[in-house]
C-alpha positions as CSV (number, residue, x, y, z in Angstrom):
1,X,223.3,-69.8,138.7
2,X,224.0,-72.7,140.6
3,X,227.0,-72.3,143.5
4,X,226.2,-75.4,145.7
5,X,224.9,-78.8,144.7
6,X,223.9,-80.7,148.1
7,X,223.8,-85.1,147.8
8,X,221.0,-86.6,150.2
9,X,222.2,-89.4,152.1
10,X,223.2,-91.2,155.5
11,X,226.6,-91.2,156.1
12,X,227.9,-94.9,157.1
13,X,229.2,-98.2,155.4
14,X,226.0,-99.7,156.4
15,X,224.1,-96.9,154.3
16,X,226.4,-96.9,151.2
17,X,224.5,-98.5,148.8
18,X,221.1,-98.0,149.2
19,X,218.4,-96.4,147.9
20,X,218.1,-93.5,149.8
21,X,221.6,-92.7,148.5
22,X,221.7,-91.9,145.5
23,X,222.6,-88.0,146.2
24,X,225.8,-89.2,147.7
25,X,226.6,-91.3,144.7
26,X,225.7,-88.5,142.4
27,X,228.5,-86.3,143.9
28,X,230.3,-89.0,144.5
29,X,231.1,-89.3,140.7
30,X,230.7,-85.6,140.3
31,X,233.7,-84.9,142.8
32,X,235.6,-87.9,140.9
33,X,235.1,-86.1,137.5
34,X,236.2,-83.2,139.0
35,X,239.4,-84.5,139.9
36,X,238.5,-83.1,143.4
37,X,238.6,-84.9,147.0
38,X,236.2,-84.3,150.1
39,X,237.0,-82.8,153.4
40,X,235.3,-82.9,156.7
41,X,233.9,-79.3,157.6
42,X,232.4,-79.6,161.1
43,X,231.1,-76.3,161.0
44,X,228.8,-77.5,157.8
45,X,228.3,-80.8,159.5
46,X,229.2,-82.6,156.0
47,X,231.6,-83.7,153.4
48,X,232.6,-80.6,151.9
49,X,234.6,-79.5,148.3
50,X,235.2,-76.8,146.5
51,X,235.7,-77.4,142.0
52,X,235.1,-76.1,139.2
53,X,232.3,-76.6,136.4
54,X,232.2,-75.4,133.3
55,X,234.3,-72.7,134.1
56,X,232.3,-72.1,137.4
57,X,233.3,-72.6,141.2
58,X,230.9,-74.5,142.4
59,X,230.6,-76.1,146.1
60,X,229.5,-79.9,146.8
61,X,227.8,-80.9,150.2
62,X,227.6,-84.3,151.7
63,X,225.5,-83.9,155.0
64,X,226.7,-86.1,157.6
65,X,223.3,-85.2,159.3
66,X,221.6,-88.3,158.3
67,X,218.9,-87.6,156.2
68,X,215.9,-86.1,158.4
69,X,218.5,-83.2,159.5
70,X,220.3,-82.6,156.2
71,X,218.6,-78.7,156.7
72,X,220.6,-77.8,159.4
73,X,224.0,-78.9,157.1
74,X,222.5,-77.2,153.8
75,X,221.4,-73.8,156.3
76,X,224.9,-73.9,157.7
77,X,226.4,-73.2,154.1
78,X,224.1,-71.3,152.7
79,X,224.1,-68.8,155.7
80,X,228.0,-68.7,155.8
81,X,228.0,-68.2,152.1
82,X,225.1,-65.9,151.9
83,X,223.3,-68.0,149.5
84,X,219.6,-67.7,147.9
85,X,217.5,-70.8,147.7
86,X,217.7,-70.2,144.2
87,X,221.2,-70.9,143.9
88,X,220.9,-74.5,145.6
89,X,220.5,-77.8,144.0
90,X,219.4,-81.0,146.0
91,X,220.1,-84.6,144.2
92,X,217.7,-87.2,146.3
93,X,216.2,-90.5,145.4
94,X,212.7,-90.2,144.5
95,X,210.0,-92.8,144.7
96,X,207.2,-91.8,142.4
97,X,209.9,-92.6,139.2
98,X,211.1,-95.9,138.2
99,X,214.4,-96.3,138.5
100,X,216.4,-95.1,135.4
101,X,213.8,-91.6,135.4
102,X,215.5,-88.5,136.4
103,X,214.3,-85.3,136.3
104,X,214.8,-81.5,137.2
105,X,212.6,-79.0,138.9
106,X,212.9,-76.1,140.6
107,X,210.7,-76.0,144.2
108,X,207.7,-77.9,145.1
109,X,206.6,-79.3,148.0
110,X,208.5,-82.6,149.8
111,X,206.5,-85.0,149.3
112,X,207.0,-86.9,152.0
113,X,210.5,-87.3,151.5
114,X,212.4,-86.3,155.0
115,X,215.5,-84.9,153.8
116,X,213.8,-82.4,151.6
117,X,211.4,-81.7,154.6
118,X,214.4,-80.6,157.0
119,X,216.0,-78.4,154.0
120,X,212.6,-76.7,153.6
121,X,212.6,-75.9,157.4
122,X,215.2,-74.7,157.7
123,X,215.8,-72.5,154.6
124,X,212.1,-70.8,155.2
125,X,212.5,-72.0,151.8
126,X,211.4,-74.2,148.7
127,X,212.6,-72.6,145.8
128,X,215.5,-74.3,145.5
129,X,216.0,-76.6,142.4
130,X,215.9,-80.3,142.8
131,X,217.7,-83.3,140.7
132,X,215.1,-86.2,141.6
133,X,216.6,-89.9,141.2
134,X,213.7,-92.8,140.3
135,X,214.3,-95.2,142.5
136,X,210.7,-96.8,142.5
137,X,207.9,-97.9,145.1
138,X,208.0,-100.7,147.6
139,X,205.6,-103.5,146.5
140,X,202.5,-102.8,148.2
141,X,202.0,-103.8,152.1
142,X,206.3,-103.1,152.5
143,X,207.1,-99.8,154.7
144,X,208.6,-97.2,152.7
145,X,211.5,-96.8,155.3
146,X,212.9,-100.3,154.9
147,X,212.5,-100.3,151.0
148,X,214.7,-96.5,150.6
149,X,217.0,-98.3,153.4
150,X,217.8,-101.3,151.5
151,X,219.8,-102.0,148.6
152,X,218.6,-102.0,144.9
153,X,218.3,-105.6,143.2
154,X,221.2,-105.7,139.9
155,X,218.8,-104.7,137.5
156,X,217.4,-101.8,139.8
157,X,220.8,-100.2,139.9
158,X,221.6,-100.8,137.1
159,X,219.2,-98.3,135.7
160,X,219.9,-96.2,138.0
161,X,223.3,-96.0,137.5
162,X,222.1,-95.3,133.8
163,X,219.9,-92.1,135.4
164,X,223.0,-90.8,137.6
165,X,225.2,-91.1,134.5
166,X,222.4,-89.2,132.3
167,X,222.3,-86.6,135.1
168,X,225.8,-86.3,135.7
169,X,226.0,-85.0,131.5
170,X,223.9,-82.1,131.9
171,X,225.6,-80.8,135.3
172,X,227.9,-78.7,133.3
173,X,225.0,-77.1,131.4
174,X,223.6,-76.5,135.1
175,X,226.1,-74.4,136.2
176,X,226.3,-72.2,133.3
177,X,223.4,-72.0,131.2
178,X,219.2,-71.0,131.4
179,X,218.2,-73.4,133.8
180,X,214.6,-73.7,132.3
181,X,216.4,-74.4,129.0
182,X,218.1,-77.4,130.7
183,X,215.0,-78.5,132.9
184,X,213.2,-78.7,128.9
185,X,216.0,-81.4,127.9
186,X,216.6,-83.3,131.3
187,X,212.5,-83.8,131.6
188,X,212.3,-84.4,127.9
């Protein structure tokens, strides 16, 4: 079962709408849903809230790490709350899906993504399950970093809005339910 789902992101104004994200807007409109508000917790380094799911408590995490060190936030709770890698779930942009994909899956490498790197670190850890975002790939010749660290075009977020939405209907299912049964119809 899941007990903490964890938003990638930067924290910032600057940051808000960019690619790289989409974690934060995913438990952005999670928390909203849940009729829930976000506190500072120093001690996590992150935005921090407690709600209920389907009947489940469940704890949401924004890291306030910036991305490359969102491990040492996601550690922080999961050491203080004694949880398994297996109870975490990650939301983070993902560049090998078009915008508008969105899939789940449970460990796996990072793929060069940074924010997934650090959580792996620092969790001795990839078993932990993963809600990946399409956000696409940079025309070629364009660095990565600028193209997650810019802004969608309409039509780009537009479909990805479409994705978060999608996502955000199977989260109650997450919390409760066979989480290969609901990998099956998220991937499907």
């Amino acid at each position: 079962m899941i007990k903490l789902v964890v938003g990638l992101g930067n924290p910032g104004q600057n940051y808000e709408k960019t690619r790289h994200n989409v974690g934060f807007l995913f438990l952005d409109e999670l928390i909203r849903e849940a009729a829930s508000t976000w506190s500072t917790q120093s001690r996590f380094e992150g935005l921090f809230s407690e709600v209920v799911i389907a009947g489940a408590r469940v704890m949401l995490l924004k890291p306030t790490t910036f991305m490359n060190r969102s491990g040492q936030s996601v550690a922080k709770v999961a050491k203080y709350y004694k949880l398994e890698p297996e109870e975490i779930l990650v939301v983070h942009d993902e560049l090998d899906f078009n915008p508008g994909i969105i899939r789940l899956k449970k460990g796996g490498g990072h793929a060069g993504h940074n924010g997934l790197r650090d959580i792996i670190l620092q969790l001795n850890s990839k078993e932990f399950y993963r809600v990946r975002i399409g956000i696409g790939r940079p025309a070629i010749g364009k660095v990565v970093a600028d193209f997650v660290l810019s802004a969608p075009s309409k039509a780009e977020f537009s479909e990805i809005s479409k994705a978060l939405d999608n996502g955000l209907g199977y989260v109650p299912s997450m919390m409760v339910d066979d989480l290969s049964l609901v990998m099956n119809k998220v991937n499907s």
